[in-house]
C-alpha positions as CSV (number, residue, x, y, z in Angstrom):
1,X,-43.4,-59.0,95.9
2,X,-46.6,-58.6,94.3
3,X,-47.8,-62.1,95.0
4,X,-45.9,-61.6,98.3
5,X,-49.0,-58.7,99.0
6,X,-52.0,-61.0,97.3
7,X,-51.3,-64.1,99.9
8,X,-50.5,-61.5,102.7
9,X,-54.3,-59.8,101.9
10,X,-55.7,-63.4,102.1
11,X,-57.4,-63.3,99.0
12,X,-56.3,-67.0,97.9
13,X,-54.9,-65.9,95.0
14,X,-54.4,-69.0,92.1
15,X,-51.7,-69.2,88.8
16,X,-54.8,-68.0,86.4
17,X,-56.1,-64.6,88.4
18,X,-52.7,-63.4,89.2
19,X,-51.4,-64.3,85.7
20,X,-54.3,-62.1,84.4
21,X,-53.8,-59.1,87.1
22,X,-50.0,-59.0,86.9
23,X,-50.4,-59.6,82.5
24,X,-47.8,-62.3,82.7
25,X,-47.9,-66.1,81.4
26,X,-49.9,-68.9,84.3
27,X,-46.4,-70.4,83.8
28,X,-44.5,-67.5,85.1
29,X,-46.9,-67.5,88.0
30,X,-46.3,-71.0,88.5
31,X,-42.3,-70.8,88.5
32,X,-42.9,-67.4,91.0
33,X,-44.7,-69.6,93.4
34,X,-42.6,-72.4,93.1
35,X,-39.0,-70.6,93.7
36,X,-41.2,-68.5,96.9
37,X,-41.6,-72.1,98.2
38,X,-38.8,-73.8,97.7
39,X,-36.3,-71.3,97.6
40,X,-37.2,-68.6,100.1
41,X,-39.0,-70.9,102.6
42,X,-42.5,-69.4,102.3
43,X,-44.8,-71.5,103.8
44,X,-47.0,-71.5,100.7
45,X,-49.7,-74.2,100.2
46,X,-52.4,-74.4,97.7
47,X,-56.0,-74.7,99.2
48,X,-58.6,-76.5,96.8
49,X,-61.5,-75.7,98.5
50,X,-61.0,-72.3,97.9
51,X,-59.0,-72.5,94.4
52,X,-56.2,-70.5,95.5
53,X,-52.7,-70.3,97.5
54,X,-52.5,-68.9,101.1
55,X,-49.8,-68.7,104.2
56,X,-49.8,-71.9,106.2
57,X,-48.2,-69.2,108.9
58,X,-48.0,-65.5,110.0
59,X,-45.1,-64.1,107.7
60,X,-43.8,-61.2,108.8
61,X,-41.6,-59.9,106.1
62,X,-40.5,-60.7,102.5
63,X,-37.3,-62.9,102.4
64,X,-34.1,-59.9,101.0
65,X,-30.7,-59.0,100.3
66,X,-29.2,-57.2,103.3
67,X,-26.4,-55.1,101.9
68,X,-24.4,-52.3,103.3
69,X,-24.5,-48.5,101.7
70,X,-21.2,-49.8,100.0
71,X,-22.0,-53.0,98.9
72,X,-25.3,-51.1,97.3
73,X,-23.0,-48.8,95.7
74,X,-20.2,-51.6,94.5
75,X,-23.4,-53.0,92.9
76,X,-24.7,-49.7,90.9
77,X,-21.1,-48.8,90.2
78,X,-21.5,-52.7,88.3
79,X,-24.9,-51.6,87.1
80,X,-23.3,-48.9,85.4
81,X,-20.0,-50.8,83.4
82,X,-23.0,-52.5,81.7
83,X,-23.4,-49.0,79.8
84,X,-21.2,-50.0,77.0
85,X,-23.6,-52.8,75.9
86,X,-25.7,-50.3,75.2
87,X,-27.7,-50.5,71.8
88,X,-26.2,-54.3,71.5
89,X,-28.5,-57.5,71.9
90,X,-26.8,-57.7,75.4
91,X,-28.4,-54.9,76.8
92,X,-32.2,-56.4,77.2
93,X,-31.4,-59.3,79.7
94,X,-28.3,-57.4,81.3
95,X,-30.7,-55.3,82.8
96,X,-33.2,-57.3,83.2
97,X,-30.8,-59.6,85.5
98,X,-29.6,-56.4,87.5
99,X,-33.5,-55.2,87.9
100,X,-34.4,-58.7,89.2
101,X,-31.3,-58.7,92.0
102,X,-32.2,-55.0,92.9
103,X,-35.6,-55.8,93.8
104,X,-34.7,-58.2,96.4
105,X,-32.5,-55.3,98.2
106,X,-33.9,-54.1,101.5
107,X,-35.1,-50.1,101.1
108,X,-33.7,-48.9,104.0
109,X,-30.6,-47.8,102.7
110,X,-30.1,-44.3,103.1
111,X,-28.3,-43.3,99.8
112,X,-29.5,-41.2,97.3
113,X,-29.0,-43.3,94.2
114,X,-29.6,-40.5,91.9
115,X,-25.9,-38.7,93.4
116,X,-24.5,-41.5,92.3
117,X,-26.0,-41.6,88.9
118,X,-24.9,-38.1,88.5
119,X,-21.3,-38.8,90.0
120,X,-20.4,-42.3,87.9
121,X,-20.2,-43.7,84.2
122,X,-18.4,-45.6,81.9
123,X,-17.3,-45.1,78.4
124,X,-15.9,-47.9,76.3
125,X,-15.1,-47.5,72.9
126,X,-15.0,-49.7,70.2
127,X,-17.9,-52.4,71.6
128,X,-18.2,-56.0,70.7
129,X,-20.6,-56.4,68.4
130,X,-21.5,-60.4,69.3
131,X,-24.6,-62.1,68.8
132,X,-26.6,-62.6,72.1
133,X,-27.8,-66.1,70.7
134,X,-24.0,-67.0,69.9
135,X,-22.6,-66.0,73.4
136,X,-25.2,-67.8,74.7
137,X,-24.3,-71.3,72.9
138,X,-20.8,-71.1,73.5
139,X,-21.1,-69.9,77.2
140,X,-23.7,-73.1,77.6
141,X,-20.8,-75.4,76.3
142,X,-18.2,-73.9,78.3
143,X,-19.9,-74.4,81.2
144,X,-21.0,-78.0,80.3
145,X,-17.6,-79.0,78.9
146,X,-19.5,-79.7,75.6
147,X,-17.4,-79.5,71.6
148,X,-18.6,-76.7,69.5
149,X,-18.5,-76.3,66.3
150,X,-18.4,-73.3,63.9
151,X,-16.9,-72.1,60.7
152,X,-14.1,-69.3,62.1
153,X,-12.0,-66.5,59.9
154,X,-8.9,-65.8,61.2
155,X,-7.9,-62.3,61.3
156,X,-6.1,-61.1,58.1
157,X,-7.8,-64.4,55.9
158,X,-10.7,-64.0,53.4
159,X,-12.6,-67.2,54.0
160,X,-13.8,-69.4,56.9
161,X,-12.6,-72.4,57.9
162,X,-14.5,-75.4,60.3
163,X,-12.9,-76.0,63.8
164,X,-13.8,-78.4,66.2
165,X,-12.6,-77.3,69.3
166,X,-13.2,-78.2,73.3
167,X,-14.2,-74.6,74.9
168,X,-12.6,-74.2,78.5
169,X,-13.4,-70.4,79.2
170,X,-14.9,-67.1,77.7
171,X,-12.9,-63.7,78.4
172,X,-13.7,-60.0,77.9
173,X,-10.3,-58.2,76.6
174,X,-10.6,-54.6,75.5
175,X,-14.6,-54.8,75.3
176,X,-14.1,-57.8,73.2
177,X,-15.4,-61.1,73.9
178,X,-13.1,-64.0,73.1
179,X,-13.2,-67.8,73.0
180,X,-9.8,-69.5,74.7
181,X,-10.0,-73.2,73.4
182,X,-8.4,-76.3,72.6
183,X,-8.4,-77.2,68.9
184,X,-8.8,-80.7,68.6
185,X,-7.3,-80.9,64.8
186,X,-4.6,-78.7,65.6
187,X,-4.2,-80.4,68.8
188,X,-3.5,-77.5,70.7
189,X,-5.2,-74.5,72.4
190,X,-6.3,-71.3,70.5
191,X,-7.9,-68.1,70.7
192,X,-10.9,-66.9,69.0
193,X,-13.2,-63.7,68.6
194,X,-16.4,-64.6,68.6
195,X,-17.8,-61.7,65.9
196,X,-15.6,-63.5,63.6
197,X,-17.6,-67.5,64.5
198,X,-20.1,-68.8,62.6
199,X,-22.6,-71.2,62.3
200,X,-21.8,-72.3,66.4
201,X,-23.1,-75.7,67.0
202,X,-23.0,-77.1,70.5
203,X,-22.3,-81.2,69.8
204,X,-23.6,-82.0,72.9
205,X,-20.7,-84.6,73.1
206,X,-18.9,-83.9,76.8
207,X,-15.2,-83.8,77.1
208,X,-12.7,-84.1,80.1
209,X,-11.2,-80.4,81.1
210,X,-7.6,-80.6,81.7
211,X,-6.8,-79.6,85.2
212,X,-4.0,-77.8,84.4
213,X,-5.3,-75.3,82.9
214,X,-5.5,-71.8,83.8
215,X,-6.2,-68.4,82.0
216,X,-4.2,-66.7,84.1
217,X,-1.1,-69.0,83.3
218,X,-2.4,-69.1,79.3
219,X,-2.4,-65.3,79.4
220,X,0.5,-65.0,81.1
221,X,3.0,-64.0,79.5
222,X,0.5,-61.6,76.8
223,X,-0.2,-57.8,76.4
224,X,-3.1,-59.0,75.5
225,X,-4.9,-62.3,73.7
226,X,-1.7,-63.3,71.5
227,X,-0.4,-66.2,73.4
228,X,3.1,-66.3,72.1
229,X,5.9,-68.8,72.1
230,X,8.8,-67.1,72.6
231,X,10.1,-65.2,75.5
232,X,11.2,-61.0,75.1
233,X,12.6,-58.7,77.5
234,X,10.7,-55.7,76.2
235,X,12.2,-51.8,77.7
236,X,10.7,-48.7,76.5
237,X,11.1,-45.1,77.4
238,X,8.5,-42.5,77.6
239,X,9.2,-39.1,77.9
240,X,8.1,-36.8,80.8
241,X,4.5,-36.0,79.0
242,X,3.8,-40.0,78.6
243,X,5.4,-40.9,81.9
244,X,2.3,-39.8,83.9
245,X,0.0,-41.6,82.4
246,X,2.1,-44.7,81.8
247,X,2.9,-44.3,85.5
248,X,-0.8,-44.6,86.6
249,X,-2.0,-48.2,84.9
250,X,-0.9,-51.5,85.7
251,X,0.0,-52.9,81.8
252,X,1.3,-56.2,82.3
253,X,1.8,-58.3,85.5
254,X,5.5,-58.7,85.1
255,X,6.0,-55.2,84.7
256,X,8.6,-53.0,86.1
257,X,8.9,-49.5,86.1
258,X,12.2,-46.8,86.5
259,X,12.3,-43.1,86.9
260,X,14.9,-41.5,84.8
261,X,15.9,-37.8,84.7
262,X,13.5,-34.8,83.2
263,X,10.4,-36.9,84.4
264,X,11.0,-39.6,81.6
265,X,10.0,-43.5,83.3
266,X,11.4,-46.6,81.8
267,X,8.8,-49.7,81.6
268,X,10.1,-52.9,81.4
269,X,8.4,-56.1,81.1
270,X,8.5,-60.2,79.7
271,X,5.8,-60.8,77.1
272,X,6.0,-64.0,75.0
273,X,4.9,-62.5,71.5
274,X,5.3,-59.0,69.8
275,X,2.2,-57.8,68.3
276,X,0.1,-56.6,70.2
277,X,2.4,-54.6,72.2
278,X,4.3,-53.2,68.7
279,X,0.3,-51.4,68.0
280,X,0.4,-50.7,72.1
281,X,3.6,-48.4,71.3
282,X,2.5,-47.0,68.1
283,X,-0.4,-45.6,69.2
284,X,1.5,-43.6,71.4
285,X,4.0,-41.6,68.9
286,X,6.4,-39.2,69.3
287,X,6.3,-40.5,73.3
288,X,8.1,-43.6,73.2
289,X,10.7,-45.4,72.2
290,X,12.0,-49.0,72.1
291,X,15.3,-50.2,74.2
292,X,15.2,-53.7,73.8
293,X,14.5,-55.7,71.8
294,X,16.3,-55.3,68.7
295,X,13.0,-57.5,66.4
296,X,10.4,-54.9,68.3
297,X,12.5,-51.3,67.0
298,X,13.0,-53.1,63.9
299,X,8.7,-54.0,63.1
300,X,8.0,-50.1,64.7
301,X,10.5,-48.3,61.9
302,X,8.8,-51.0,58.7
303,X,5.5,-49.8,60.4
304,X,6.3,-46.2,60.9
305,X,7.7,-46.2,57.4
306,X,4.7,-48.0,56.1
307,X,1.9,-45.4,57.5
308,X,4.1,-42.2,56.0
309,X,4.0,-44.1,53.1
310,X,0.7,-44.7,52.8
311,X,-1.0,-41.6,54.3
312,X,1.7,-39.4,51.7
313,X,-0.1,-41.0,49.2
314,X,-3.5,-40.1,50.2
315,X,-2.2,-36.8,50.8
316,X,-0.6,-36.5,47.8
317,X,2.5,-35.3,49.3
């Protein structure tokens, strides 16, 4: 916009005084020009006589976004989700990106952006802690169809171990950022969190994506990242204090949900592994408890007997 109001004042502006008044590289002047150009249509042409650019025509206004009030408010409610990268090497070119999109937008939209600051946020707990440099090698692969390389601890293990693997897509779950890819010498897809990758090298060497695949058909049949290989009819009961809240989230696509008497719910649903959902119905006590399957009731009483057993013995009890 700035270099918008130097060619509009017809002061034949060039890369070096406008780097100098604006304190940015002659480079970034350079690109600026070049993307006003060749991207918005400006007719911009340098003039050598006179060492500097200028308007070959009359230009009447700068080239903008033209949102609605609730596009401009889908956009700030976006602006705001980015809150829980907060304090995480994330946070610098997140809003960077979002400053650079909002200064396109056209200013006569009549909302007061601070009501909405006051009126929205978003709290996430327990943030991925990923390295910006890492997301930003794997995410180049994944959308080059490049093999990476990296030294990966699996959770529960001591040690890493190399994989060689052909990326196909990135996925936030839970504020975590995970790796879904196919694992060439296990010669079959797996999942990976990428605070627990190392040493990520992109091989450069492309590969052929399988059309088949699909995140949405890998993740299926999860609660969450576990793709599992076996296929459970999972029914639990909450009790009239969980049943509200249960009630108001969508858990799982398959799910299913019942009203029983005294404002208990039943939730039903087909999951193809049992882990994730086992912590799921931990956290949640006193509230719950399993109908089917028989395995699931069986890991929640070794787990429940586990944790008395080991907080009695902290206690001292």
């Amino acid at each position: 916009m700035r270099v918008h109001q130097r060619l509009l004042a017809g002061k034949y502006p060039n890369c070096r005084t406008l780097a100098k008044e604006l304190e940015v590289s002659i480079k970034t002047i350079q690109r600026d020009v070049d993307f006003m150009r060749d991207r918005l249509g400006l007719p911009i042409i340098y003039d050598p006589t006179r060492c500097g650019f200028y308007y070959t025509e009359v230009v009447t206004h700068f080239p903008s976004i033209d949102v609605s009030e609730g596009e401009i408010v889908a956009l700030f409610v976006a602006q705001k989700a980015l809150e829980q990268y907060r304090g995480t090497s994330f946070e610098k070119p997140l809003r960077t990106a979002f400053e650079k999109i909002t200064e396109g937008l056209q200013e006569r939209i009549g909302l007061g952006l601070g009501d909405v600051e006051l009126a929205i946020s978003f709290r996430g707990l327990g943030g991925s802690v990923s390295d910006l440099e890492l997301f930003d090698v794997v995410s180049r692969a994944v959308m080059g169809s490049k093999e990476l390389e990296f030294e990966y601890k699996k959770l529960g293990s001591l040690e890493y171990k190399k994989r060689l693997v052909q990326p196909y897509h990135l996925g936030s779950v839970e504020n975590q950022w995970y790796l879904f890819a196919f694992d060439l010498d296990r010669d079959d897809f797996r999942t990976f969190a990428l605070p627990r990758m190392l040493g990520v090298k992109n091989t450069r060497k492309k590969f052929r994506r399988r059309p088949d695949f699909s995140i949405g058909k890998y993740l299926g049949d999860s609660f969450g990242v576990f793709k599992g290989t076996s296929r459970y009819v999972v029914r639990i009961q909450f009790d009239a204090f969980a049943s509200s809240l249960v009630s108001e989230r969508q858990w799982h696509s398959s799910q299913k949900l019942q009203e029983l008497a005294d404002g208990e719910t039943e939730l039903s649903m087909t999951l193809g592994s049992l882990e994730e959902i086992e912590r799921w119905i931990l956290s949640w006590g006193i509230h719950a408890r399993v109908l089917e399957p028989e395995e699931l009731r069986e890991r929640l009483c070794r787990s429940a007997r586990a944790i008395l057993g080991a907080n009695s013995l902290v206690a001292g009890i």
